[in-house]
N, C-alpha and C positions, 0 to 999 in steps of 0.2 A: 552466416545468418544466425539471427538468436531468437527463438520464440519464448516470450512470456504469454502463461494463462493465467490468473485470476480467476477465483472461488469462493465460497463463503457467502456473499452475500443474501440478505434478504429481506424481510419485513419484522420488525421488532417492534416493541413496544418501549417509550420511553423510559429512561434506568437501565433498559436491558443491555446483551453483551452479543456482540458479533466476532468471531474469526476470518479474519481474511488471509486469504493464503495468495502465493505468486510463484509460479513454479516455469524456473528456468530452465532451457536446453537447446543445444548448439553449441554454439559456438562462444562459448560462455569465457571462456580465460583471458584475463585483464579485464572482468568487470569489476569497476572501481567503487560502485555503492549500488544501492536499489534503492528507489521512492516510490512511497505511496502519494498519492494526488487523488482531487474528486475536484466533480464537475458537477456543479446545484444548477436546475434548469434558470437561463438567464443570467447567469453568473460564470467567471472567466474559473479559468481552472486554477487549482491553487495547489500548492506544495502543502503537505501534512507532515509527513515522516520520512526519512531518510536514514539507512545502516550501510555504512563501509564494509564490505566485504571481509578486510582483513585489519582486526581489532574492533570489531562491530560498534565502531561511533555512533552515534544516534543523535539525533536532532527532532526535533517536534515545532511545530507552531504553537502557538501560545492558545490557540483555541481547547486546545485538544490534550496537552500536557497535564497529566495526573489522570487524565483518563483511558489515552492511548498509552500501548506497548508496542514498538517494533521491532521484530529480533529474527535472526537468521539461523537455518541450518544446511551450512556448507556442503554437508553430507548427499543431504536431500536436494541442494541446489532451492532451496526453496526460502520465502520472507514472508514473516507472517505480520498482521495489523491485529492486535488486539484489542478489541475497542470496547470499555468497558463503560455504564453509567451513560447512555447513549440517549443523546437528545433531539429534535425534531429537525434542527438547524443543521443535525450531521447528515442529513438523508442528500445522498448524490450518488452520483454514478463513480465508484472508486476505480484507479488506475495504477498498474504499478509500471515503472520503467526501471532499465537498468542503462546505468551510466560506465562507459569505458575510457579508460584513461586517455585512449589513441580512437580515434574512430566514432562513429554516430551512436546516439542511445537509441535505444531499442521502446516502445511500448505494446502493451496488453491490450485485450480486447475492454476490458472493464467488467466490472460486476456490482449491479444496483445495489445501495445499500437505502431502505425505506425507514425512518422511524414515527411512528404514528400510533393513535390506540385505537 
């Protein structure tokens, strides 16, 4: 069994910067990357950011690139969403999962991310 938490989020004001954090434990070995996703009310869930575990590839969607950072610390078991320059259209509910080479991915509970003024 593998629980992710999700942290960080909250109410910002446009331009501003959020951390989101995703902190893995269990049964964690052979997970093969983590993704961040969000879920805007009325709207389907969408991939954002993805990091491989092991050589930390990174992938972004085109919405979010040059503004988003994703990066891991193996140590801490932990993947962070840095999200900087943060606009009204990024406000959802963020989600992280972890994906395993053999076997089912795993998700978070979520953490609101709000940007408004």
């Amino acid at each position: 069994q593998v629980r992710l938490v999700e942290s960080g989020g909250g109410l910002v004001q446009p331009g501003g910067s959020l951390r989101l954090s995703c902190g893995a434990s269990g049964f964690i070995s052979g997970m093969y990357a983590t993704s961040w996703y969000r879920q805007a009310p009325g709207k389907e869930r969408e991939l954002v950011a993805t990091i491989t575990t092991t050589g930390g590839v990174t992938n972004y969607v085109d919405s979010v690139k040059g503004r988003f950072t994703i990066s891991r610390d193996n140590v801490k078991n932990t993947v962070y969403l840095q999200m900087n320059n943060l606009k009204p259209e990024d406000t959802a509910l963020y989600y992280c999962k972890a994906v395993f080479a053999l076997g089912p991915s795993y998700w978070g509970q979520g953490t609101q991310v709000t940007v408004s003024s």
